[in-house]
Each structure stands twice: as C-alpha cells, then as structure tokens.
TIZABA-900588 format. One record per residue (C-alpha): z, y negated, x negated; chain; residue in three letters; residue number from 1. Coordinates in steps of 0.5 Angstrom, whole numbers, padded with zeros to 4 digits. Layout:
! TIZABA-900588
up  north  east  c  r  k
Z  Y  X  A  ALA  NUM .
...
***
This chain:
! TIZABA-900588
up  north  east  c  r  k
0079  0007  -0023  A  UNK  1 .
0073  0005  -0028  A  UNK  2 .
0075  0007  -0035  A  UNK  3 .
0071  0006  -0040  A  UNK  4 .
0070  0010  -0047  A  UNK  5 .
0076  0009  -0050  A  UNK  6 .
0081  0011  -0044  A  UNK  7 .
0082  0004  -0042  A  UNK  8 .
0082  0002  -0034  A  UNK  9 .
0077  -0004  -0034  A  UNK  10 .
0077  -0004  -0025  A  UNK  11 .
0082  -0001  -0020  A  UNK  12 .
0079  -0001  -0013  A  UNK  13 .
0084  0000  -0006  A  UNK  14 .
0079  0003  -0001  A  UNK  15 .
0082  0007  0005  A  UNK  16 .
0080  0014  0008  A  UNK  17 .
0073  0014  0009  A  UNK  18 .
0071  0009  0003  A  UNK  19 .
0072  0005  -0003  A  UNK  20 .
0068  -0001  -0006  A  UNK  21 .
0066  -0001  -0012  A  UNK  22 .
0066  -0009  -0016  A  UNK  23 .
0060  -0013  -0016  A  UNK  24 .
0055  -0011  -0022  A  UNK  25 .
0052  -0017  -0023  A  UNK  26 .
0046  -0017  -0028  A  UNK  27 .
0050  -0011  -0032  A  UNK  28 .
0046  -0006  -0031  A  UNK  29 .
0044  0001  -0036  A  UNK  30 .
0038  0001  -0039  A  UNK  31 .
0032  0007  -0038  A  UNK  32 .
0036  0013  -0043  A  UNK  33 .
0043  0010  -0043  A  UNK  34 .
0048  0010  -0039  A  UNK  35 .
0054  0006  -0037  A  UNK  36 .
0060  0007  -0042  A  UNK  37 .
0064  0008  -0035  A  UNK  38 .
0066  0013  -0031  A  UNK  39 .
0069  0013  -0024  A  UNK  40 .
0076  0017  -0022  A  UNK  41 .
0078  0016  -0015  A  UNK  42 .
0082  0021  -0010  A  UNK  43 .
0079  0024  -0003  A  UNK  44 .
0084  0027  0001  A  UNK  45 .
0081  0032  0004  A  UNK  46 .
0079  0037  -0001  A  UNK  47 .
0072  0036  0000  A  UNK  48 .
0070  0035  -0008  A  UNK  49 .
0064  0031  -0009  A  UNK  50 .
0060  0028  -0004  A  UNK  51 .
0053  0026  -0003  A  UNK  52 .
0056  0018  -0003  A  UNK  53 .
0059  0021  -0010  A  UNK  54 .
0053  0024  -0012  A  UNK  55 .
0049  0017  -0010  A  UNK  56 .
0054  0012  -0014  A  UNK  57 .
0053  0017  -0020  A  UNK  58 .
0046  0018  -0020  A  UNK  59 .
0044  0009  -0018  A  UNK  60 .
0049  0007  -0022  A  UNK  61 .
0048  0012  -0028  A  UNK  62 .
0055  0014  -0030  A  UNK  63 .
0058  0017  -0035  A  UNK  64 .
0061  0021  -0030  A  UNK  65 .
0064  0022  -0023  A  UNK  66 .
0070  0025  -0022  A  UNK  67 .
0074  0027  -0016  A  UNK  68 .
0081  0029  -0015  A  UNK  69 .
0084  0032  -0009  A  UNK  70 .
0091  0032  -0006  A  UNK  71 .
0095  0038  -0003  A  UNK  72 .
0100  0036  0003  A  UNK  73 .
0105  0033  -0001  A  UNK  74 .
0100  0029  -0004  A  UNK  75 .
0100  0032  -0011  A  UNK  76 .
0094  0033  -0015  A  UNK  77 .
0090  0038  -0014  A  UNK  78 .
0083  0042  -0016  A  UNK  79 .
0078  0036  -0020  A  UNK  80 .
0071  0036  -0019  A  UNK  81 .
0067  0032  -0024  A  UNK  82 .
0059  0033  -0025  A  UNK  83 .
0055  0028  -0030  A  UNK  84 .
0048  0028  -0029  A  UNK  85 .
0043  0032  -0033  A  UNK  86 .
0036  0031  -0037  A  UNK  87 .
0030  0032  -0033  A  UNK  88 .
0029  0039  -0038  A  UNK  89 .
0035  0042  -0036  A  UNK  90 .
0035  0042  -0027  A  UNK  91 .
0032  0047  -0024  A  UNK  92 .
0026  0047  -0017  A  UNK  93 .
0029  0047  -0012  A  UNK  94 .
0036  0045  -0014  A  UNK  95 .
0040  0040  -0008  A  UNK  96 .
0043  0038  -0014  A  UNK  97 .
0037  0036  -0019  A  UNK  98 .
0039  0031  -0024  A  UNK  99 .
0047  0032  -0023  A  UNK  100 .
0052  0038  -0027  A  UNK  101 .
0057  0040  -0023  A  UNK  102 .
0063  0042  -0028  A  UNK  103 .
0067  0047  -0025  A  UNK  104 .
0074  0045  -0022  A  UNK  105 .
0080  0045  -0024  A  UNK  106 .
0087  0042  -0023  A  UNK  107 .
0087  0035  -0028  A  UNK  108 .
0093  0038  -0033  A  UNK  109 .
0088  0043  -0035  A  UNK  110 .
0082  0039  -0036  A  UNK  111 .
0082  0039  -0044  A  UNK  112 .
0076  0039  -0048  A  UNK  113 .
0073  0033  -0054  A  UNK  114 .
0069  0027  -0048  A  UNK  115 .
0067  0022  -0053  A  UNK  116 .
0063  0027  -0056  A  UNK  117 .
0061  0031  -0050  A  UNK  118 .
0058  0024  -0047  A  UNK  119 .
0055  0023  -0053  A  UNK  120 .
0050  0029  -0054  A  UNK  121 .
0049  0028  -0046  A  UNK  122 .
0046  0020  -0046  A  UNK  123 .
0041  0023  -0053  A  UNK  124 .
0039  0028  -0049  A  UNK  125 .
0037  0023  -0044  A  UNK  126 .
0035  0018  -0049  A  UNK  127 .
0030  0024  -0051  A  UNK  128 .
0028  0026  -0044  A  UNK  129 .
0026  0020  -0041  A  UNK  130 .
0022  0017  -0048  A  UNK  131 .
0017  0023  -0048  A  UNK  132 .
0017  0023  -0041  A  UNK  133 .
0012  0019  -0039  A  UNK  134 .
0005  0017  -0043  A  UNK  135 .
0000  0012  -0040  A  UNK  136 .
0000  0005  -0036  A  UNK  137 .
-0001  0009  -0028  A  UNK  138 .
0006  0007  -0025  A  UNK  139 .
0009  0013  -0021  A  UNK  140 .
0011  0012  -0013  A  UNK  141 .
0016  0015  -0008  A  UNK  142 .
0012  0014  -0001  A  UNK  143 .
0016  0012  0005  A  UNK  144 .
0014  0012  0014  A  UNK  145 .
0018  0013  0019  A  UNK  146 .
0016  0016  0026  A  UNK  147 .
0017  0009  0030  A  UNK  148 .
0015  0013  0037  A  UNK  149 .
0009  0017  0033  A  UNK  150 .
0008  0024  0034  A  UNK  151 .
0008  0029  0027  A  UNK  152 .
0000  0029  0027  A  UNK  153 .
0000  0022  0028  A  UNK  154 .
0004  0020  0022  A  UNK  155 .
0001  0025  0019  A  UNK  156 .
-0005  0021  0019  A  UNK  157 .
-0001  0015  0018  A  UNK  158 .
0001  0018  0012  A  UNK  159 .
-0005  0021  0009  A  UNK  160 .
-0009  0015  0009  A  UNK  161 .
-0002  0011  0005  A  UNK  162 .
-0004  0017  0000  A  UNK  163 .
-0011  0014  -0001  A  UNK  164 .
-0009  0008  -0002  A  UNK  165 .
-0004  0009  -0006  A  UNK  166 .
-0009  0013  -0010  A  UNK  167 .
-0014  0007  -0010  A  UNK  168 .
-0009  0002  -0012  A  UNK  169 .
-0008  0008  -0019  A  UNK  170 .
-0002  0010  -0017  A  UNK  171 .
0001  0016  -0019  A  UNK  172 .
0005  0019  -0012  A  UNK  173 .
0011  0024  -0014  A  UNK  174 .
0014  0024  -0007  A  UNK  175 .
0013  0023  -0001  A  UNK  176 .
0019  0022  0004  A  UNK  177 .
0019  0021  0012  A  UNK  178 .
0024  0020  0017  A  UNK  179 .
0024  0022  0025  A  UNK  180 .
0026  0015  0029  A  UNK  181 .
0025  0012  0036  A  UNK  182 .
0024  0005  0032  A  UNK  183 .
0025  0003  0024  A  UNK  184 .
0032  0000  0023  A  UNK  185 .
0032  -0007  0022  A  UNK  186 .
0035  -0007  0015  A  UNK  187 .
0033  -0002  0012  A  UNK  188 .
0028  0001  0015  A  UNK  189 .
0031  0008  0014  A  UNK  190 .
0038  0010  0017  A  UNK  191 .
0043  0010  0011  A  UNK  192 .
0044  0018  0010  A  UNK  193 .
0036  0019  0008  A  UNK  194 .
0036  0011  0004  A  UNK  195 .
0041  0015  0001  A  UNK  196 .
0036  0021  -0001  A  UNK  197 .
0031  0017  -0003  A  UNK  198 .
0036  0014  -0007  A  UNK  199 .
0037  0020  -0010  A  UNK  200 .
0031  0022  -0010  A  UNK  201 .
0027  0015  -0014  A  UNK  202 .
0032  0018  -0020  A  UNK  203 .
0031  0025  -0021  A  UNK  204 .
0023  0023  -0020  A  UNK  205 .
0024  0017  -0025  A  UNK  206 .
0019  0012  -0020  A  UNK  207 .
0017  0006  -0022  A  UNK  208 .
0015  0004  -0014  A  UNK  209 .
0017  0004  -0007  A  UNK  210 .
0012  0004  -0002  A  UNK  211 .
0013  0003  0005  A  UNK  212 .
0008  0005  0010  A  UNK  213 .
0011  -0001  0015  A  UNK  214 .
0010  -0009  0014  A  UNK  215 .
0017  -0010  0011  A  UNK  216 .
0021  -0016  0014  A  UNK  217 .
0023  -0022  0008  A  UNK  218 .
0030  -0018  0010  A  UNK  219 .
0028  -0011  0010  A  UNK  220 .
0025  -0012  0003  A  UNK  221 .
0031  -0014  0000  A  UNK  222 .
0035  -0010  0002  A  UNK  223 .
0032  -0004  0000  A  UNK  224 .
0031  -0007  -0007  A  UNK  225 .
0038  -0009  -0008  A  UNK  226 .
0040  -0001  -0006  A  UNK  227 .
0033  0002  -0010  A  UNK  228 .
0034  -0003  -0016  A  UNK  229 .
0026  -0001  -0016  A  UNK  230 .
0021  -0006  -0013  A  UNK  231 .
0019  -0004  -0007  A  UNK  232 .
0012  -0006  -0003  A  UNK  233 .
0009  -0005  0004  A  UNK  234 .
0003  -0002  0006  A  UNK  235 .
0000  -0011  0006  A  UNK  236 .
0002  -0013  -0002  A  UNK  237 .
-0001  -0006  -0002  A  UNK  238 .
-0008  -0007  0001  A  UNK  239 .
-0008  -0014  -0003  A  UNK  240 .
-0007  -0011  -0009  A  UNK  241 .
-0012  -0006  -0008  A  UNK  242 .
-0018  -0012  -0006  A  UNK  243 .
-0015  -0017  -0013  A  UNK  244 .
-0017  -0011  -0016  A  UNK  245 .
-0023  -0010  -0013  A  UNK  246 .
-0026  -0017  -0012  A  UNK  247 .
-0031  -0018  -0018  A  UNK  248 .
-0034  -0025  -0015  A  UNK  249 .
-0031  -0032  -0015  A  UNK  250 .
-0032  -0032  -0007  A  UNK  251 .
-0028  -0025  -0006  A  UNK  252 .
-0023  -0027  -0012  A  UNK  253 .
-0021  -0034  -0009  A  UNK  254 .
-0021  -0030  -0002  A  UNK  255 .
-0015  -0025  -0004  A  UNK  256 .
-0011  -0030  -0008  A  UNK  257 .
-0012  -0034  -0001  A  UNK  258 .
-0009  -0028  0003  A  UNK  259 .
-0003  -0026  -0003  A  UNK  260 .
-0001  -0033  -0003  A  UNK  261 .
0000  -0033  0005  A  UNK  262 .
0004  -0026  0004  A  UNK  263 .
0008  -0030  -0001  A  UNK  264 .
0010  -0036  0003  A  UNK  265 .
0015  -0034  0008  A  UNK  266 .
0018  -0029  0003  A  UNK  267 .
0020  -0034  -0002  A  UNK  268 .
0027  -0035  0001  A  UNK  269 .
0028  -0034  0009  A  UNK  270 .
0030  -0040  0008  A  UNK  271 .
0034  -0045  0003  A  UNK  272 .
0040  -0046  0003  A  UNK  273 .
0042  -0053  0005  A  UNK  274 .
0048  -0052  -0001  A  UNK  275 .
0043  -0051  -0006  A  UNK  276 .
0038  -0057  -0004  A  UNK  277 .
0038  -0064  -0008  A  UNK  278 .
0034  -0066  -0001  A  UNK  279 .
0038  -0065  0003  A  UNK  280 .
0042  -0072  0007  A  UNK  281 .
0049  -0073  0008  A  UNK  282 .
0055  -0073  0003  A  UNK  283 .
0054  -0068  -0002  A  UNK  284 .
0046  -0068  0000  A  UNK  285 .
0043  -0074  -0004  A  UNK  286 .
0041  -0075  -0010  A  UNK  287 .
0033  -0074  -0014  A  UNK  288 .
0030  -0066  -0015  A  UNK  289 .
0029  -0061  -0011  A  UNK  290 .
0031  -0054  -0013  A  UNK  291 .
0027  -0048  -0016  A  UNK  292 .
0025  -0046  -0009  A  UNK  293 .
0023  -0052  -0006  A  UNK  294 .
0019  -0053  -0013  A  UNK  295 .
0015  -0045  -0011  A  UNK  296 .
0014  -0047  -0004  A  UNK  297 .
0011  -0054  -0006  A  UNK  298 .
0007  -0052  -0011  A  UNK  299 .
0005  -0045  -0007  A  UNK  300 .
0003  -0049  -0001  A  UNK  301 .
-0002  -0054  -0005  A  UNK  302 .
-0006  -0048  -0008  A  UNK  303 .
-0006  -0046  -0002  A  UNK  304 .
-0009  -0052  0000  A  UNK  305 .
-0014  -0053  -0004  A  UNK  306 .
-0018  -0046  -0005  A  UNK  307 .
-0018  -0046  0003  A  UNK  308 .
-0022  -0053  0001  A  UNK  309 .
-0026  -0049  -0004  A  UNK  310 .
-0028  -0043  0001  A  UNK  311 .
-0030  -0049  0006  A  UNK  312 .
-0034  -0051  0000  A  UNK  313 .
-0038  -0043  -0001  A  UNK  314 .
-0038  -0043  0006  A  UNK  315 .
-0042  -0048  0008  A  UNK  316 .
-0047  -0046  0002  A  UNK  317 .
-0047  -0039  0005  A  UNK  318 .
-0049  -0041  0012  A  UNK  319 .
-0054  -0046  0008  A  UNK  320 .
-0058  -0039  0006  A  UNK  321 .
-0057  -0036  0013  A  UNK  322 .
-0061  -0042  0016  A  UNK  323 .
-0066  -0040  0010  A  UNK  324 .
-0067  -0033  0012  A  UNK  325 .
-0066  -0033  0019  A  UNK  326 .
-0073  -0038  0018  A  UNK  327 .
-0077  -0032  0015  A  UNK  328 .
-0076  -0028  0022  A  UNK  329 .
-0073  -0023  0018  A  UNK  330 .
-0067  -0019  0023  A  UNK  331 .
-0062  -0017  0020  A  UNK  332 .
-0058  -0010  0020  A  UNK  333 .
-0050  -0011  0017  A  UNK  334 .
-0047  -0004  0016  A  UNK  335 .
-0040  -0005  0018  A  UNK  336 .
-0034  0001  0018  A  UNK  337 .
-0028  0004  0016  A  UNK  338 .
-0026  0004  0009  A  UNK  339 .
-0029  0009  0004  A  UNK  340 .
-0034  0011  0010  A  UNK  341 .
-0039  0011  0006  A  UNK  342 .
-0043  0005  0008  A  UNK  343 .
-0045  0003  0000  A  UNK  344 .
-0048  0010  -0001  A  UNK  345 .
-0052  0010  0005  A  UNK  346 .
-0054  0003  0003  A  UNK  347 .
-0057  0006  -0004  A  UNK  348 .
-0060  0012  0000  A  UNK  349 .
-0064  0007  0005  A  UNK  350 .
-0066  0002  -0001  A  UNK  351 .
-0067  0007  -0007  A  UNK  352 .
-0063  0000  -0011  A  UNK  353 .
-0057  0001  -0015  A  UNK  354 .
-0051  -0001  -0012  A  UNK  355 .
-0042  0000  -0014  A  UNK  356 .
-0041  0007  -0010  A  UNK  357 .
-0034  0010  -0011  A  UNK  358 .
-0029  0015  -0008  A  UNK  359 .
-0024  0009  -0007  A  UNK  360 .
-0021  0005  -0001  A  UNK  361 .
-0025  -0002  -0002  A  UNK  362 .
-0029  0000  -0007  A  UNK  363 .
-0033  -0006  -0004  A  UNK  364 .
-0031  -0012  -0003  A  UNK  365 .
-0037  -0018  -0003  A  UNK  366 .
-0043  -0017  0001  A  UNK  367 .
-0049  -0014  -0002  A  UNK  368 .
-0056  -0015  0002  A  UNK  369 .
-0062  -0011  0001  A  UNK  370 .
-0069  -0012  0003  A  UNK  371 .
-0071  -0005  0007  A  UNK  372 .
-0079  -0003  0009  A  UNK  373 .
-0079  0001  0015  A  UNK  374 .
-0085  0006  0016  A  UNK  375 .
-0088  0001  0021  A  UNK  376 .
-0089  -0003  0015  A  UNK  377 .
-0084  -0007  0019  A  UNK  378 .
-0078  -0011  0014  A  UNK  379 .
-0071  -0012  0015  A  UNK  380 .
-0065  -0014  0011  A  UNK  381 .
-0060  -0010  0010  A  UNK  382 .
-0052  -0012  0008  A  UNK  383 .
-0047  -0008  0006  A  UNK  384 .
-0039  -0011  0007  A  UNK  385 .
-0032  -0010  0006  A  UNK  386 .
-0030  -0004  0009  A  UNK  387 .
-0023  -0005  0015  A  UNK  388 .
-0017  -0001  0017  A  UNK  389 .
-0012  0000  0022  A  UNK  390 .
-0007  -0006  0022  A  UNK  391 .
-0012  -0011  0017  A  UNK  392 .
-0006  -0015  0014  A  UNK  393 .
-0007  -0023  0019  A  UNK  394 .
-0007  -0026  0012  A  UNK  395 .
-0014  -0022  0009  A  UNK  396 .
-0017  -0023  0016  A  UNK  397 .
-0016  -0030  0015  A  UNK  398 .
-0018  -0032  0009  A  UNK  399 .
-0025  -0027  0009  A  UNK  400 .
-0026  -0030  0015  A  UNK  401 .
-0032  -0034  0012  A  UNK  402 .
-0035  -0028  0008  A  UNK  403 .
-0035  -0023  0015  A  UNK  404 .
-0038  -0029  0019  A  UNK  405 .
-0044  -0026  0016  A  UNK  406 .
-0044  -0021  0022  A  UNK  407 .
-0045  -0026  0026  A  UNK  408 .
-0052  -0026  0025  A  UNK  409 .
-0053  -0019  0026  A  UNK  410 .
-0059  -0016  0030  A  UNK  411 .
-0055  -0010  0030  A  UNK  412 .
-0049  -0006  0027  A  UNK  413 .
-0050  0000  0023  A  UNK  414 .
-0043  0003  0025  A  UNK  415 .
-0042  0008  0020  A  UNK  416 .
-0037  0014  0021  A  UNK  417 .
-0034  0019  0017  A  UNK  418 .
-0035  0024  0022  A  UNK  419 .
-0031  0030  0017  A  UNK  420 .
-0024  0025  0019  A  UNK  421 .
-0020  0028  0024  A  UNK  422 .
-0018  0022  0026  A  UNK  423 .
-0025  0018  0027  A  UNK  424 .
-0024  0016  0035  A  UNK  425 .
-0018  0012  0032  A  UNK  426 .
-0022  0009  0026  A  UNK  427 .
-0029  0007  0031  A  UNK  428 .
-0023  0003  0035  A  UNK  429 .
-0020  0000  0030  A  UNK  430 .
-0027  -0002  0026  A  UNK  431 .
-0028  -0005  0034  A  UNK  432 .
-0021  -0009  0035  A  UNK  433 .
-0023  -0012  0028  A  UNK  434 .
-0030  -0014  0030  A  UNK  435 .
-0027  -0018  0037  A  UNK  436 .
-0022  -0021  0033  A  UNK  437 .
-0028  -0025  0030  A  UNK  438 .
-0032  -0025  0035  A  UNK  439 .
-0039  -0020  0033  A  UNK  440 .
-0042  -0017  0039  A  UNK  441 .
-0049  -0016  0036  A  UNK  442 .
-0051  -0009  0039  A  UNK  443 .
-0048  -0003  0036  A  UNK  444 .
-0051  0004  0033  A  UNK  445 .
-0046  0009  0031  A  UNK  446 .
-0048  0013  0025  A  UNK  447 .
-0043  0019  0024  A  UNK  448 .
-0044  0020  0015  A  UNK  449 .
-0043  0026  0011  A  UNK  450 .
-0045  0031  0016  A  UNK  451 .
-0044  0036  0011  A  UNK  452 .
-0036  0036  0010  A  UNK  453 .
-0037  0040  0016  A  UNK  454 .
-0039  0045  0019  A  UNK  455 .
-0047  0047  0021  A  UNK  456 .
-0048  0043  0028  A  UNK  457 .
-0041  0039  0029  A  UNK  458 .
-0044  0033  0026  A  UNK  459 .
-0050  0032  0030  A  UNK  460 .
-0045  0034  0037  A  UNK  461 .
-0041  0029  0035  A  UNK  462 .
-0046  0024  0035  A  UNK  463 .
-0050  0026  0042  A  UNK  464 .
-0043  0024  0045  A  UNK  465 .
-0043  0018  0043  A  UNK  466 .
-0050  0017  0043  A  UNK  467 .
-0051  0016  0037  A  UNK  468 .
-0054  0019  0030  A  UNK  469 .
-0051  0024  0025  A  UNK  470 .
-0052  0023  0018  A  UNK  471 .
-0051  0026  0010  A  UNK  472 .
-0052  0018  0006  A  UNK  473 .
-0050  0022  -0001  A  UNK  474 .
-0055  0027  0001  A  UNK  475 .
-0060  0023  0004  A  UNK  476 .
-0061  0027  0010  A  UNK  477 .
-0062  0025  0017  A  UNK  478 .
-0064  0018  0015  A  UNK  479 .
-0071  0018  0019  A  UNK  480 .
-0068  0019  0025  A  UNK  481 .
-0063  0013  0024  A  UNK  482 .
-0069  0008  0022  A  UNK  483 .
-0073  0011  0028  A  UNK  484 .
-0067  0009  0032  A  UNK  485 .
-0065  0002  0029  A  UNK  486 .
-0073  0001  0030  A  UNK  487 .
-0073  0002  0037  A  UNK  488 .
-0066  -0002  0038  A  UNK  489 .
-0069  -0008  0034  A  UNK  490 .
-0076  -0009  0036  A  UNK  491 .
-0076  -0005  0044  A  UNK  492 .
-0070  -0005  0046  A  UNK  493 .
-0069  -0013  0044  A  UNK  494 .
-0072  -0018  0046  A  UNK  495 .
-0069  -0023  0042  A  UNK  496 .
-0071  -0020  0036  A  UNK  497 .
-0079  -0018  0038  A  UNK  498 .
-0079  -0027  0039  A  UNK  499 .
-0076  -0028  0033  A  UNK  500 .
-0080  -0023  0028  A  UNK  501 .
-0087  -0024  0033  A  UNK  502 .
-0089  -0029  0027  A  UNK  503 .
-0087  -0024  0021  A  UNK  504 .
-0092  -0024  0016  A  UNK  505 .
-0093  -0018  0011  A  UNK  506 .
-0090  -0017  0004  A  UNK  507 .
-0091  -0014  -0002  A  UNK  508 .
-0088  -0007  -0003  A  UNK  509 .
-0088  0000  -0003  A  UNK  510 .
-0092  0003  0003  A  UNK  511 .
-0088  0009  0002  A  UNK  512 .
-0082  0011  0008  A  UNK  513 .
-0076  0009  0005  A  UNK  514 .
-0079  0004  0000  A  UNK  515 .
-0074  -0002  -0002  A  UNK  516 .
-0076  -0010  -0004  A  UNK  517 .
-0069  -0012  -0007  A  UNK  518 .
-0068  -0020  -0006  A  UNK  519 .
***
C-alpha cells in the first residue's frame, strides 16, 4: 500500500512472491529537497527485512519511508523494518547504507511514535541539505563503462581518458562505476543488479549526469533515462559538446553543429508511430498537419541540409587559398596527432608566435598555419589541426571532413605523440586509422612530445624504435634535431618537394635558427 500523510490509502498493489509493481508516476515527481508525502508498506514472506530493491524504490523515488512487515508461519506479522532517507550531513563514509536510516525493527503493534512531525523535521533537514550543497554552475557526473571483452588495463585506459574529457567538457566527476561483462546489455548497458547501484549511487552523490563510455543506442539511452530520471550521455554527445565549446570560427562552429544535428537525427524517435501521425494514409490516417516529431525531424533534415550547403561554400574558398600557397613552391608541414599531444605548444616552440595552448582534450579545434624559416634559410608553412581520438564519432569525421582535407596537401606529417602515456602504440594506431580513413598518405615523421614526464633516456629509446625524434615542445628541447630531420625528409628524401621548391625565392625574416614570419 501508499499511504499518504493523513493515513489514508491512496494505491493498493497485488504482486506475487518475488516482486510488486508499483502505479505509474507519470509527471509526478518530488522536487530537489522534497519528498513525496507517500510512504510504501507492503509484506515479504521470508523475513528478509529490506531489500536492495526496497532501498532503490525508496531512495529513486524519494519516499517518506519504506516499510516491510514479515509474516511468521501462520501468516501473522511479525518483525517491521522501516528506513527513510537521511540528509547528506548525517551518513557516515563508507556506509552500504549511505543515505538511508535504518529504524530498528520491531513488531507493527509496538510501533508508536508522533510520524507527521518525525516527517516534517527529516524533509527540512534535507531541504537544508540539499540547498547548501552545491555553489556554482559545473554540473556533477557519475561515469559509466563496462568491460565489453577488454582486459582491467585496458578499460583502465578506457576509463582515464573518459575522466579527461569529461574534465575538458568542465564537468565535476563524483563517481565513477564499472562492470565486468563479456558484452553491454542490449537495454541498459549494465545488468540490473549494478543499474540498481548506480541508481543508488546518483542519489547519495546528487549527480546531475550520467556519462557512459560506450555510444548509446536511441533505446539504451532511454531506458536508462527513464530508470536514472537523470540525463544521461555517451562518450559521442560528449566529444561534440566539448568541440561546440571549443570551436571559436564560423567554419569550426557550422562544423559542429553539422555533427550535433546528424547525432540527433535518429535519435529523435525510433520511429513514428503510425497512431500518432496525420500523414499516414488509410481510414484513420487522413487528414492535414504533421506531428511534432515529424515537424523536429523536417526541420532537422533542412538545416542539415543547408550548413552541408554552406561548408561546400568554405570549402571551395579553402581549397582556392591551397592553390594560392601551393603557387609560391612552399612545402607544407601539418602537425597532426592525438588530443591533447601537444601539438599547439609545439607550434608556438617552433614559430616563437602566440598560439591558444590549454591542458584540455580539443583545445584546438580550426587550422592554425605559420610560416617557419629552417636554419638553411629554407621556408615552410606549418599547420596546426584538430587533435583525434580512438573511435572519432562518424558524424565529426564527417562534417570536418572539409577542414582535414587540408592534410591532403601535406609534404610531411609531423606525427606528435605523447610519449609519457601508457598507451602511446594505441593512440599512433588510432591517429593512423583516422588518417586512412581520409585518405592522407603524406610521408610521416613521429615526434615523441614531453620527453620530460619520464624518465632520463626513455624518450629518445622510444623514439629510436620507431625511428623517429624525441621531443619536450613546453620545454623546447630537441627542436633542432627535429627540424634538421623534417629538413632532410622534405628536401633530400623527396623529390616531389626538391621540384616544387626549386624556384622558391628568399624572403624577409629573422635569420636566426628558429625564426618565424606569421602570414
């Protein structure tokens, strides 16, 4: 049963002996600091007292209290457990039972105390509670991954770097939950028992967000919305909003919205529902208008259309000032790698020029190009773009399609690596997957970047085996050896740039090694 304040029985419920359905909420729901006014009594007939089920409903739904009454073998009452939940200030760490009280249990007859005002003075405290709780605008998140086949290290790695971008994205990480499965359940992602927990947990934590390391299905994400009541986002909507955040440049801002808007698409509905639809046809099914869905989806579909339209525009623009740099013979060096390698501080190291440098995932997000001099008083130009990740999202890939065509015309591909992550060989896989994808195969060098995280010699070992140089951009060391080797890889090793620069002319600048000329 649901009584509610005055006593009175406002549902009644039959289940069976494993479980009982509780009425459908609707739109009724309690507010932050509130409870419901409702408090469930119902029987278990094995004297198990309260369940994790029990405690789920009590904590997800905010009741007054949750109480359970055993029946003995002549199916009398007999011992009643009773828990209500109790303001962040009075559980203990490490407590299973963080957020709940526990009364002690005690048969129904004896059970004699003032509730109304017992309920009264626990929903202020908690409107105490959660009032002072939190100051600021950085919402509060709960991240998710499971194993899905992947050893411990490797969801390990999985999980660290969903920490980073939910960092970049300025969100507050309060929890974090994993689960051991051979595959992500179809529904929900994660088995029952440990939705169950993380239920629990998004309460006592008072989380804003869920963040799920896998791409959610339209049906995954709603079911485990309508258990969370939370909003809850996969690691996708979480890169696109990092890049709507970061993109500064009408190209990188129509670019994004390209990506959200394709993302959105099929997860507007699964589909209509042919009851719901005026366009349908048959009895029934005639008649003017369309639904509110269909009206999203048109609308959604049109926009689309005209920023494709639009980036066709900029991208006939960009490739016009290719042609015009590619008439002056200079090569052209492209800086490409991991997020948050360091590929803009080894930018500003090599052209002594003021670029945007930020610890963050994505920090650059448009194409940054500067005129380098190389001590032979040879010149180049230099670009700096969007930095990649395992899995890119289809839909970024898509819409920055256009602005990574720029690589195209590489002469050579400054590789950069962070060579202090654990990880390195997987992300120079997955910078290389992306590079095929879009089908650049300028020559290659690794630069293995901030050789001094570790330890004395490690970096340039790592970059001997891979035949490649070893690096420290924020400290701006070995940046000669790198440039005497993009030298001899640009002007000795290929002949296609010996033709193209045979003609180049000298220009004004410093003389110095190192010395810029910003166009």
């Amino acid at each position: 049963m649901l009584l509610d304040r005055r006593g009175l029985v406002q549902h009644v419920m039959v289940g069976d002996a494993h479980s009982i359905a509780l009425p459908d909420w609707g739109r009724l729901r309690a507010g932050r600091g509130r409870l419901r006014g409702l408090r469930c009594v119902h029987t278990h007939l094995a004297g198990e007292g309260l369940t994790r089920d029990d405690r789920t409903d009590l904590l997800l739904l905010r009741l007054d209290a949750m109480v359970t009454v055993g029946m003995d073998h002549e199916g009398l009452p007999a011992l009643a457990h009773a828990a209500a939940l109790r303001p962040a200030g009075d559980r203990e760490p490490g407590d299973r039972d963080a957020g709940i009280e526990r009364l002690d249990p005690q048969p129904p007859a004896l059970i004699d105390f003032d509730f109304q005002a017992w309920i009264r003075e626990r929903e202020a405290a908690l409107a105490r509670d959660t009032g002072a709780q939190r100051v600021g605008d950085r919402e509060r998140a709960i991240l998710v991954s499971v194993t899905a086949g992947r050893g411990a290290r490797e969801l390990q790695v999985h999980v660290d770097e969903l920490r980073e971008l939910a960092r970049s994205a300025g969100v507050d990480i309060v929890d974090v939950v994993t689960q051991n499965r051979p595959r992500v359940d179809p529904k929900t992602v994660l088995g029952s028992g440990k939705l169950d927990d993380l239920v629990i947990r998004a309460f006592q934590d008072d989380a804003d967000l869920v963040i799920v390391d896998q791409n959610l299905t339209p049906t995954q994400a709603r079911n485990l919305g309508e258990r969370m009541e939370l909003r809850v986002i996969d690691r996708t909507q979480l890169i696109l909003d990092i890049f709507a955040q970061h993109a500064t440049t009408r190209d990188g801002k129509l670019q994004v919205e390209l990506a959200q808007l394709k993302y959105l698409l099929p997860r507007l509905a699964q589909r209509a529902e042919v009851s719901l639809s005026r366009l349908a046809g048959g009895i029934g099914g005639r008649g003017p208008g369309e639904t509110k869905l269909e009206v999203d989806r048109r609308r959604t579909r049109d926009r689309v259309t005209r920023l494709e339209r639009e980036l066709k525009k900029l991208a006939r623009q960009r490739g016009n000032r290719r042609q015009r740099r590619g008439r002056r013979g200079a090569p052209v060096l492209s800086i490409v790698g991991y997020t948050n390698a360091g590929k803009s501080t080894l930018l500003r190291s090599l052209t002594r020029t003021e670029v945007h440098v930020a610890d963050q995932m994505f920090a650059t997000l448009d194409p940054t190009s500067r005129r380098l001099r190389f001590p032979r008083e040879r010149e180049v130009i230099i670009t700096d773009t969007v930095g990649f990740i395992r899995d890119l999202p289809a839909d970024l890939v898509t819409a920055f399609r256009a602005t990574l065509e720029e690589l195209a015309d590489a002469s050579l591909l400054l590789h950069v690596v962070d060579a202090a992550t654990p990880d390195c060989e997987r992300r120079i896989e997955a910078v290389r997957r992306v590079l095929r994808d879009i089908d650049v195969e300028a020559p290659e060098l690794l630069v293995f970047n901030q050789i001094d995280r570790m330890a004395d010699g490690e970096g340039e070992a790592l970059a001997r085996l891979h035949d490649g140089v070893s690096v420290s951009a924020l400290r701006r060391t070995g940046l000669r050896g790198l440039l005497e080797r993009a030298e001899r890889m640009l002007w000795t090793e290929n002949s296609a740039v010996i033709e193209r620069t045979d003609g180049l002319v000298g220009v004004t600048g410093t003389a110095a090694t190192g010395g810029t000329r910003t166009t």
